[in-house]
PDB file of the backbone (N, CA, C, O) and the ligand in Angstrom, with CONECT records:
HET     ZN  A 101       1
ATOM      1  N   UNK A   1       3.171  10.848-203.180  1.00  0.00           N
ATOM      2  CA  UNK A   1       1.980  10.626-202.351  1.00  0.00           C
ATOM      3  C   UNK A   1       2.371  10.158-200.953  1.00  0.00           C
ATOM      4  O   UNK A   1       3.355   9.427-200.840  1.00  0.00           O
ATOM      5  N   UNK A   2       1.835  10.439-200.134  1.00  0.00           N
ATOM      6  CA  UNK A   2       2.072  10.719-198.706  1.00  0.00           C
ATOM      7  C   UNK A   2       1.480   9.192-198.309  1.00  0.00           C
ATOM      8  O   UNK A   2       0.267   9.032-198.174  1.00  0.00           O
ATOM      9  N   UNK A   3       2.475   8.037-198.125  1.00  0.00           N
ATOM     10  CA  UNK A   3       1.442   6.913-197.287  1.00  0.00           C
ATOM     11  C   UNK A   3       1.448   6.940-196.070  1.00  0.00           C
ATOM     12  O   UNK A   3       2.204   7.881-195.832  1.00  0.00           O
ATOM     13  N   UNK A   4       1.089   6.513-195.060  1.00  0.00           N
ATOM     14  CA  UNK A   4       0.400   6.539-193.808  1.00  0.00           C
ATOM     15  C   UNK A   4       0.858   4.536-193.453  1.00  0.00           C
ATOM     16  O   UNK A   4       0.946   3.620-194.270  1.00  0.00           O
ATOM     17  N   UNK A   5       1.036   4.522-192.043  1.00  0.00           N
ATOM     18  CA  UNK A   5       1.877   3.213-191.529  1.00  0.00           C
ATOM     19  C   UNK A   5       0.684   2.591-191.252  1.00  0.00           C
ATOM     20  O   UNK A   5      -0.031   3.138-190.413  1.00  0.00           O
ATOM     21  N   UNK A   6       0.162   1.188-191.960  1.00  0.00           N
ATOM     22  CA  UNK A   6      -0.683   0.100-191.912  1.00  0.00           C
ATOM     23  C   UNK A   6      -0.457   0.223-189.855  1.00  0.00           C
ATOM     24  O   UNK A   6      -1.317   0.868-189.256  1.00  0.00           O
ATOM     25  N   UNK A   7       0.320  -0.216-189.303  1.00  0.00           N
ATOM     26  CA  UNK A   7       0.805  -0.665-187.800  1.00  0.00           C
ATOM     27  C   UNK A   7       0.324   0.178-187.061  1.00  0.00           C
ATOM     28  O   UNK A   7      -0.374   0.004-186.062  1.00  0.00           O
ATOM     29  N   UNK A   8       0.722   1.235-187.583  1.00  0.00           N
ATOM     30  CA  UNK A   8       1.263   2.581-186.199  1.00  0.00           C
ATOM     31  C   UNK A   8       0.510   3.479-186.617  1.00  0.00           C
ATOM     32  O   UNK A   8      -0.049   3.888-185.599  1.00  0.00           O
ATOM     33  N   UNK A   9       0.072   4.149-187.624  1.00  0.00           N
ATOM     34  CA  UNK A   9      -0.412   5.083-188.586  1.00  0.00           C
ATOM     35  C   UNK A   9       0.731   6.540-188.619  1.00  0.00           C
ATOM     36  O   UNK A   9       0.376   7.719-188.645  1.00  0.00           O
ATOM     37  N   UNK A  10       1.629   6.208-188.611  1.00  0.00           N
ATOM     38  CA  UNK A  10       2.644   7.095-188.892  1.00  0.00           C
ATOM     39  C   UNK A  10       2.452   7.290-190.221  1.00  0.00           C
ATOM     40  O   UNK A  10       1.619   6.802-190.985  1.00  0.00           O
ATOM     41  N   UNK A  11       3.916   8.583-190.519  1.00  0.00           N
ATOM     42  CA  UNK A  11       3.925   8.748-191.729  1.00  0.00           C
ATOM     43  C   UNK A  11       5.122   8.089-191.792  1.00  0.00           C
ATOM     44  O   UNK A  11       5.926   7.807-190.903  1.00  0.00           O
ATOM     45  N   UNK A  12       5.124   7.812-193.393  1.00  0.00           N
ATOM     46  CA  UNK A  12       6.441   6.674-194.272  1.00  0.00           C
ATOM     47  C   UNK A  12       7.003   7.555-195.411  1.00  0.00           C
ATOM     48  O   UNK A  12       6.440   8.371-196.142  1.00  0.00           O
ATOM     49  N   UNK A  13       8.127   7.191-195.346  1.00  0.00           N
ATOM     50  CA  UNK A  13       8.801   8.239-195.859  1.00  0.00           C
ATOM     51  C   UNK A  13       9.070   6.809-197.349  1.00  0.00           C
ATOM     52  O   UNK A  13       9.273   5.606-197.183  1.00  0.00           O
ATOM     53  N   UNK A  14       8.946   7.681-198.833  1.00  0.00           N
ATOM     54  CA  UNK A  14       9.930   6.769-199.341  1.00  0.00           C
ATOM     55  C   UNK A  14      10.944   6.664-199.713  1.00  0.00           C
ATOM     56  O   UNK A  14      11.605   7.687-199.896  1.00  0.00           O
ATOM     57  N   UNK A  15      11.472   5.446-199.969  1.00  0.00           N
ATOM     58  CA  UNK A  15      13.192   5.684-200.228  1.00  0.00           C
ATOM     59  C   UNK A  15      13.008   5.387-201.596  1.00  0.00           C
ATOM     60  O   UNK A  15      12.269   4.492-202.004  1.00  0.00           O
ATOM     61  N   UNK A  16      13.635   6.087-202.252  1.00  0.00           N
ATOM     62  CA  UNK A  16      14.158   6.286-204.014  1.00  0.00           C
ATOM     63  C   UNK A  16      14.810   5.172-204.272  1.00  0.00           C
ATOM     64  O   UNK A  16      14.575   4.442-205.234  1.00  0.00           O
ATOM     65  N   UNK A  17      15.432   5.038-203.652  1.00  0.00           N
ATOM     66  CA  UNK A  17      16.821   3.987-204.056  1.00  0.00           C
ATOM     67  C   UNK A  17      16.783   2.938-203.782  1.00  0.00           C
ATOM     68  O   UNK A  17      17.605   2.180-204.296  1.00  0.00           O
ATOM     69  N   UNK A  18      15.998   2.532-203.031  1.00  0.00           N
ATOM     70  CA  UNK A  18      15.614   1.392-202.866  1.00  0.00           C
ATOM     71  C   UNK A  18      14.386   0.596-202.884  1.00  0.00           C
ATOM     72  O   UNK A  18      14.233  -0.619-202.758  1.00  0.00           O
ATOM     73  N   UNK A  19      13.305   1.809-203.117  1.00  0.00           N
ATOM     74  CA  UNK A  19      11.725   1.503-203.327  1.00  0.00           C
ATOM     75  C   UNK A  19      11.486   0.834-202.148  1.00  0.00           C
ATOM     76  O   UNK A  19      11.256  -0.373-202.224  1.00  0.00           O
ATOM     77  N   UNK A  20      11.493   1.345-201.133  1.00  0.00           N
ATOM     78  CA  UNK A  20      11.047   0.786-199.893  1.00  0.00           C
ATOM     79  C   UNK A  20      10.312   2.012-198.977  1.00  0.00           C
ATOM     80  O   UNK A  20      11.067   2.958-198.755  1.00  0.00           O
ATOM     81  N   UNK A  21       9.302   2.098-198.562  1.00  0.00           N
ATOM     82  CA  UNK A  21       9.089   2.793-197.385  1.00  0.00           C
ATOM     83  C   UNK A  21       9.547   2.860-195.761  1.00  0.00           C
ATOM     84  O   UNK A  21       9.626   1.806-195.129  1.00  0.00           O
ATOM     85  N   UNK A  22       9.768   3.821-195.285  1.00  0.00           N
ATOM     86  CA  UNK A  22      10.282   3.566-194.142  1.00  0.00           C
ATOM     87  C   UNK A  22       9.232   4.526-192.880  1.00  0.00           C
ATOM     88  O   UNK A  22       9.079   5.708-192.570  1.00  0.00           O
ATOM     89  N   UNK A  23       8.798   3.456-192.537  1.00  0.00           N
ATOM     90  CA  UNK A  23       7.982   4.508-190.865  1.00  0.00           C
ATOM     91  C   UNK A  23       9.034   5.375-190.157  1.00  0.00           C
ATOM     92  O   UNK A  23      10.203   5.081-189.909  1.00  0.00           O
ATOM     93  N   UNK A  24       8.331   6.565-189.872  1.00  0.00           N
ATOM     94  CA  UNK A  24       9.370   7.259-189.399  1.00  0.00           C
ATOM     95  C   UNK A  24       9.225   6.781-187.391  1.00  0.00           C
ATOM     96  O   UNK A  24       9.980   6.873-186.424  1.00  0.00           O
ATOM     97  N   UNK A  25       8.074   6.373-187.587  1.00  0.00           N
ATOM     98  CA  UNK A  25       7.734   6.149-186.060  1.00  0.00           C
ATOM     99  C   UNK A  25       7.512   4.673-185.503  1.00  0.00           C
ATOM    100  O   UNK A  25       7.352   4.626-184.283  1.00  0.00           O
ATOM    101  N   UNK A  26       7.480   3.588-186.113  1.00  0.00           N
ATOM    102  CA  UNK A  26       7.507   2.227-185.427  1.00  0.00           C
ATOM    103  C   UNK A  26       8.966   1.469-186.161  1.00  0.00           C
ATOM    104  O   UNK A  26       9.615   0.547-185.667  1.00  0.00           O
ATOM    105  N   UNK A  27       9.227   2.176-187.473  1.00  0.00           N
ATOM    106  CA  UNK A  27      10.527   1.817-188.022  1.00  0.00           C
ATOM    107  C   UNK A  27       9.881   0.422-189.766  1.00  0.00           C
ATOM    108  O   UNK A  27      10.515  -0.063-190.704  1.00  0.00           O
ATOM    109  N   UNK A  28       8.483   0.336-189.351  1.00  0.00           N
ATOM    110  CA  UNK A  28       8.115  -0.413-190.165  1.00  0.00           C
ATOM    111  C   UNK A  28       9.266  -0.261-191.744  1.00  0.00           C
ATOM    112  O   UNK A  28       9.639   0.888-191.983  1.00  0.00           O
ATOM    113  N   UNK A  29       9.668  -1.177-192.535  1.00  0.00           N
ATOM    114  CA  UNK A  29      10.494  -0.993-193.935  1.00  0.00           C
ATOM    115  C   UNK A  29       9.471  -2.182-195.111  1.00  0.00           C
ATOM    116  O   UNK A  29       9.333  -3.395-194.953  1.00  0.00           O
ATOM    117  N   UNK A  30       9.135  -1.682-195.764  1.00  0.00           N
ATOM    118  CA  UNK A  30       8.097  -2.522-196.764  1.00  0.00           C
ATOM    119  C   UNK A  30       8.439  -1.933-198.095  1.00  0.00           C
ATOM    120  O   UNK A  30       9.002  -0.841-198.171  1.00  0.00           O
ATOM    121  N   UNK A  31       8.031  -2.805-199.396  1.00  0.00           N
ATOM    122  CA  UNK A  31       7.936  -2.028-200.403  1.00  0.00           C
ATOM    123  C   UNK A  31       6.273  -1.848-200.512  1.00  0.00           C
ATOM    124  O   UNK A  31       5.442  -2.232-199.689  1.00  0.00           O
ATOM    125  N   UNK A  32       6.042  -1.154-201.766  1.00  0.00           N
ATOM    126  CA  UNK A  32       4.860  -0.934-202.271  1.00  0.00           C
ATOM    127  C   UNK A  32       3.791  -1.961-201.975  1.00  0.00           C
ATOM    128  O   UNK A  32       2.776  -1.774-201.304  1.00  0.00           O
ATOM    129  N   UNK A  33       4.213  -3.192-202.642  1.00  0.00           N
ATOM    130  CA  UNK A  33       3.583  -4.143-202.707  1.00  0.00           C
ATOM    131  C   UNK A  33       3.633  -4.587-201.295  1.00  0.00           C
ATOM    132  O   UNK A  33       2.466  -4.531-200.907  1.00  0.00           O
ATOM    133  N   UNK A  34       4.426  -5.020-200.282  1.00  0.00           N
ATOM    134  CA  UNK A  34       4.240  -5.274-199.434  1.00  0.00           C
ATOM    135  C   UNK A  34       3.118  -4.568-197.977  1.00  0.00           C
ATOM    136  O   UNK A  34       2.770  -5.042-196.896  1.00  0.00           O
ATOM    137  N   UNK A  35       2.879  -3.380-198.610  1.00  0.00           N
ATOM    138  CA  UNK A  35       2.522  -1.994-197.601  1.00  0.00           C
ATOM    139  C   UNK A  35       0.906  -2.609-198.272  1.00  0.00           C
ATOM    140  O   UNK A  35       0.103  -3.096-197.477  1.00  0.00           O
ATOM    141  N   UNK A  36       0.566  -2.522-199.758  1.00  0.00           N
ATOM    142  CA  UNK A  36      -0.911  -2.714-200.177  1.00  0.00           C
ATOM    143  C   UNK A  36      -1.049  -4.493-199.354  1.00  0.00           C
ATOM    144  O   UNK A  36      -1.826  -4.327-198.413  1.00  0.00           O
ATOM    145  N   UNK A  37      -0.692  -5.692-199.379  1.00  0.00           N
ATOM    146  CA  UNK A  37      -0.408  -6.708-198.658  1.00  0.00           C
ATOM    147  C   UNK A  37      -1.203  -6.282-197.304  1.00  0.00           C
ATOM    148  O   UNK A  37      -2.403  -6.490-197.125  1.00  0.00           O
ATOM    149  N   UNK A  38      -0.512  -5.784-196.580  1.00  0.00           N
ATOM    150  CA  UNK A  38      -0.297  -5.402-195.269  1.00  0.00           C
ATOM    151  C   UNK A  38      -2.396  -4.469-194.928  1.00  0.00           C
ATOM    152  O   UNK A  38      -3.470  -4.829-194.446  1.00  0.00           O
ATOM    153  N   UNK A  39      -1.922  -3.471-195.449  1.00  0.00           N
ATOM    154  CA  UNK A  39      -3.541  -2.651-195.796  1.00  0.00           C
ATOM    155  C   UNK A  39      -4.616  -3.726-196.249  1.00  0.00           C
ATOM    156  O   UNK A  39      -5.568  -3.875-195.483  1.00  0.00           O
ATOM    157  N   UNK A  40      -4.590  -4.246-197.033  1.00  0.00           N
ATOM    158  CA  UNK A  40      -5.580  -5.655-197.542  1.00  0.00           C
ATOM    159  C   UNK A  40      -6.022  -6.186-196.416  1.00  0.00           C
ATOM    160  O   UNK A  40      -7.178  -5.981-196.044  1.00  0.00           O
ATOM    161  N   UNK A  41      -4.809  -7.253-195.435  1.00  0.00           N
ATOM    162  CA  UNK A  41      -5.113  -7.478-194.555  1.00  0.00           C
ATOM    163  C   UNK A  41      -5.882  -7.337-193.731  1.00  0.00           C
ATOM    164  O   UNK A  41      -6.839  -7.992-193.319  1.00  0.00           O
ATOM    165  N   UNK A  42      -5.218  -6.012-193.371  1.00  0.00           N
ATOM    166  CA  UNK A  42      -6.288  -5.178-191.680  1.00  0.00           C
ATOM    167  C   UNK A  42      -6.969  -5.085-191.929  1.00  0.00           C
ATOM    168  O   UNK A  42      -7.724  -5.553-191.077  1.00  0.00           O
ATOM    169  N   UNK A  43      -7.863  -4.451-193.266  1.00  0.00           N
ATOM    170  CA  UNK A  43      -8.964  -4.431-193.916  1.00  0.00           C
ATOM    171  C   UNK A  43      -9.708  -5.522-193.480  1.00  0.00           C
ATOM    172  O   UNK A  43     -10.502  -5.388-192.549  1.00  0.00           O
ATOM    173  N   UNK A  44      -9.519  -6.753-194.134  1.00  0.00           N
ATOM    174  CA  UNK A  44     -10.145  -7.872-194.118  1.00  0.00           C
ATOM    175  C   UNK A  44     -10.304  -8.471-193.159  1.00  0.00           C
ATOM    176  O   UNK A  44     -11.094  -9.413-193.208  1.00  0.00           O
ATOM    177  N   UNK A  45      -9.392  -8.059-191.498  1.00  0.00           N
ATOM    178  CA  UNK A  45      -9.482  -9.035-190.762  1.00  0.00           C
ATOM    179  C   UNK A  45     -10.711  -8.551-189.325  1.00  0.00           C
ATOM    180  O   UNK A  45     -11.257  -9.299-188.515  1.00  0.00           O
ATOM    181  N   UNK A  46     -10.821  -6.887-189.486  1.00  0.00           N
ATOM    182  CA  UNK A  46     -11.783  -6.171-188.719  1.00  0.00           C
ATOM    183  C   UNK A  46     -12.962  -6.813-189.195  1.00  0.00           C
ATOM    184  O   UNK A  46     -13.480  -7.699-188.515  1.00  0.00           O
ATOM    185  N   UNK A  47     -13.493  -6.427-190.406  1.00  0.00           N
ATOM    186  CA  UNK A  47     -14.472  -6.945-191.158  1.00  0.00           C
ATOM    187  C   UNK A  47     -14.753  -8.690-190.700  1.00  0.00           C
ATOM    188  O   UNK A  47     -15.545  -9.128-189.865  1.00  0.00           O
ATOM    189  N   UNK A  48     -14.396  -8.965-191.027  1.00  0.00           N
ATOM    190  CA  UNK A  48     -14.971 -10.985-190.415  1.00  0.00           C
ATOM    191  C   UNK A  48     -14.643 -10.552-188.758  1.00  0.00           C
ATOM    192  O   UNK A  48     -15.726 -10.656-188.183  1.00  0.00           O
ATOM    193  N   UNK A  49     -13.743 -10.175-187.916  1.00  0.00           N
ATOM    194  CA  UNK A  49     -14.340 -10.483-186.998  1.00  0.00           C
ATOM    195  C   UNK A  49     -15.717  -9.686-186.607  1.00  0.00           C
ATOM    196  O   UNK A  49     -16.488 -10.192-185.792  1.00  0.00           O
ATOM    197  N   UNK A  50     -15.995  -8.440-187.207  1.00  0.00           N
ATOM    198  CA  UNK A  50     -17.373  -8.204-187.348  1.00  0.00           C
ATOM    199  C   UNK A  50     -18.422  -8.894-187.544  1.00  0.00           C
ATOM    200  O   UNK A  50     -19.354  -8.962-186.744  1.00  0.00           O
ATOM    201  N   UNK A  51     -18.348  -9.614-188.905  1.00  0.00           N
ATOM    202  CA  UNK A  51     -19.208 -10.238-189.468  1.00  0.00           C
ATOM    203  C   UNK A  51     -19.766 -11.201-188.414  1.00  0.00           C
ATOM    204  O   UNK A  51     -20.976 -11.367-188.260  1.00  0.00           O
ATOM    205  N   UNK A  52     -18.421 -12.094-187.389  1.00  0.00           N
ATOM    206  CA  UNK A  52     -18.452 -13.513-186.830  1.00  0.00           C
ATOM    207  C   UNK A  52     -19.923 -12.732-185.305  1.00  0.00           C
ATOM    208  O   UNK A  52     -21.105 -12.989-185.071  1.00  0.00           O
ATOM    209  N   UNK A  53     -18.892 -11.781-184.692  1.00  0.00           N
ATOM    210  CA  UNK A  53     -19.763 -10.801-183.653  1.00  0.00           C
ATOM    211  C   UNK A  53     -20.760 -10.949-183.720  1.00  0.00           C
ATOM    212  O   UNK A  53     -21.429 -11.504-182.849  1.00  0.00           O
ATOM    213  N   UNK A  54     -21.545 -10.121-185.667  1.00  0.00           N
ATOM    214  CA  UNK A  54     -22.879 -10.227-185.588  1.00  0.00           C
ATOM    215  C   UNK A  54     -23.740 -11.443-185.437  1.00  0.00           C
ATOM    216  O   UNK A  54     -24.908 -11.443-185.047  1.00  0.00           O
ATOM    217  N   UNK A  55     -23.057 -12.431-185.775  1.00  0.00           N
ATOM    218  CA  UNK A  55     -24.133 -13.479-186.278  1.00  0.00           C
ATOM    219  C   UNK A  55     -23.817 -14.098-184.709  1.00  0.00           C
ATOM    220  O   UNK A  55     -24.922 -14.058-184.168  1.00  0.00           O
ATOM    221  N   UNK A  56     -23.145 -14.475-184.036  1.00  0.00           N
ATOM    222  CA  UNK A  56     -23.137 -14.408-182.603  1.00  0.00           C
ATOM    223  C   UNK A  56     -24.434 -13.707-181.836  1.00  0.00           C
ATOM    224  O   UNK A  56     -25.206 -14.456-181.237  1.00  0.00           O
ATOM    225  N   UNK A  57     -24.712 -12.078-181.851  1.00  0.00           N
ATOM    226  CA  UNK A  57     -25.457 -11.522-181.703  1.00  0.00           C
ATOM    227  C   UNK A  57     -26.987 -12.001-181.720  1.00  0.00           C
ATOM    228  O   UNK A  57     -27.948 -12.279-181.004  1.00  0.00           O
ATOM    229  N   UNK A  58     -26.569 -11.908-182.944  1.00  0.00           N
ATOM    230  CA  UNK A  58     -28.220 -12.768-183.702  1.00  0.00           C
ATOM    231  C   UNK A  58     -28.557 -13.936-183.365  1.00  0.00           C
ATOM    232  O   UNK A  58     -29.776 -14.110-183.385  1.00  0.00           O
ATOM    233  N   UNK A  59     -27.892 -14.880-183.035  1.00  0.00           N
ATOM    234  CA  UNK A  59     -28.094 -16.490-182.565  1.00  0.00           C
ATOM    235  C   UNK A  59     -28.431 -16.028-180.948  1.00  0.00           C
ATOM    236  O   UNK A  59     -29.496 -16.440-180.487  1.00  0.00           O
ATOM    237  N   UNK A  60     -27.395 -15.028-179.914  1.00  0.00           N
ATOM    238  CA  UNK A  60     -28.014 -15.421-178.416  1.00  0.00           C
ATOM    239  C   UNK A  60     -29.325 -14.447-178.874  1.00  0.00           C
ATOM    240  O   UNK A  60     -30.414 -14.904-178.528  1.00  0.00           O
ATOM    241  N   UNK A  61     -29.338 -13.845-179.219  1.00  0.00           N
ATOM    242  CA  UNK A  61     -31.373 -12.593-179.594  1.00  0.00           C
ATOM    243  C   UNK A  61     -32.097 -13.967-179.781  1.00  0.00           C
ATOM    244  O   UNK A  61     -32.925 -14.387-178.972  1.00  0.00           O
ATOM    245  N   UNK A  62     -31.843 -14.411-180.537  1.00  0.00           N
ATOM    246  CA  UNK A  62     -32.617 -15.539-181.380  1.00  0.00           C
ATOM    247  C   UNK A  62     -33.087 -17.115-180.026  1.00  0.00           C
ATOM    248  O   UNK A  62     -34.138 -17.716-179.808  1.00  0.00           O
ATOM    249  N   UNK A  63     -32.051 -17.195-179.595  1.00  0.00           N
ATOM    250  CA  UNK A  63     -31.945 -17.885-178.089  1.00  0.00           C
ATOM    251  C   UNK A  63     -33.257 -17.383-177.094  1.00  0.00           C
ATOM    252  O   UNK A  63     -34.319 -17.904-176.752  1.00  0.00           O
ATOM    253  N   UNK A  64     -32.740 -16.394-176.892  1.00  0.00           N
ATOM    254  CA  UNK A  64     -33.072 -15.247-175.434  1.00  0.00           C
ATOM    255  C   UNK A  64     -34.402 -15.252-176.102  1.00  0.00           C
ATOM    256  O   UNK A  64     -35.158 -15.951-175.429  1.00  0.00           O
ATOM    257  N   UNK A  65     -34.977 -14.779-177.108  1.00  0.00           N
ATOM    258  CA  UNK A  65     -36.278 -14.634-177.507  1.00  0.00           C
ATOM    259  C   UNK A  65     -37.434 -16.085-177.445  1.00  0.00           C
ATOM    260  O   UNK A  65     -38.631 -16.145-177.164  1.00  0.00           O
ATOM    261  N   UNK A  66     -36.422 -17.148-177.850  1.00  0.00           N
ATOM    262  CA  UNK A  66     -37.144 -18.533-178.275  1.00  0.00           C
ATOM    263  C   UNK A  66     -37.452 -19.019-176.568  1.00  0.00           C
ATOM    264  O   UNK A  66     -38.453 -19.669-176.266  1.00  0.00           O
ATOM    265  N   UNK A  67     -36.587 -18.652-175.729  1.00  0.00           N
ATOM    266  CA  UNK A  67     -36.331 -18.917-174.308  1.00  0.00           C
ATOM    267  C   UNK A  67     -37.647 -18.495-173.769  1.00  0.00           C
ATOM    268  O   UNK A  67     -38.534 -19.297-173.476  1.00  0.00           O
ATOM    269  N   UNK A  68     -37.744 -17.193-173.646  1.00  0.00           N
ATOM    270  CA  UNK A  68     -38.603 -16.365-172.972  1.00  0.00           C
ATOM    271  C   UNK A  68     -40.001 -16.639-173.690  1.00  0.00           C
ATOM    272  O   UNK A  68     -40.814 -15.950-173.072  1.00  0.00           O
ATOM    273  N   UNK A  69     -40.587 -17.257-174.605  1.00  0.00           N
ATOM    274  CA  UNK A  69     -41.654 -17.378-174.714  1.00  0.00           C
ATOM    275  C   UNK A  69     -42.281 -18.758-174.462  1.00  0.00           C
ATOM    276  O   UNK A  69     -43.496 -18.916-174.582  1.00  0.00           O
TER     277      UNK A  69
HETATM  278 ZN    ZN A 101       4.647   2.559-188.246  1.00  0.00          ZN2+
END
């Protein structure tokens, strides 16, 4: 199966012999577990600063609205 570079979005080649992936393009070296680690992450860290954005959003609306009337 073809993984794709958490960093760079390259492709990763794997190594047999050592169970490690290797980016062919930022040089990233991880195993399995370290690469799902890594993916988890980025995942999780777009998401909350989303989450933080919206409710930001919603508090100056919530402001700006209470203001103006
Ligand atoms: Zn990479």
């Amino acid at each position: 199966m073809q993984q794709i570079c958490p960093e760079c979005g390259g492709k990763m080649i794997y190594d047999v012999s050592t169970k490690h992936y290797l980016c062919n393009k930022c040089g990233l070296y991880v195993t399995r577990e370290q690469l799902q680690e890594l993916r988890w992450k980025l995942r999780q860290l777009p998401e909350d600063e989303r989450r933080k954005k919206k409710r930001m959003e919603d508090e100056y609306l919530s402001w700006w609205l209470s203001r103006k009337r």
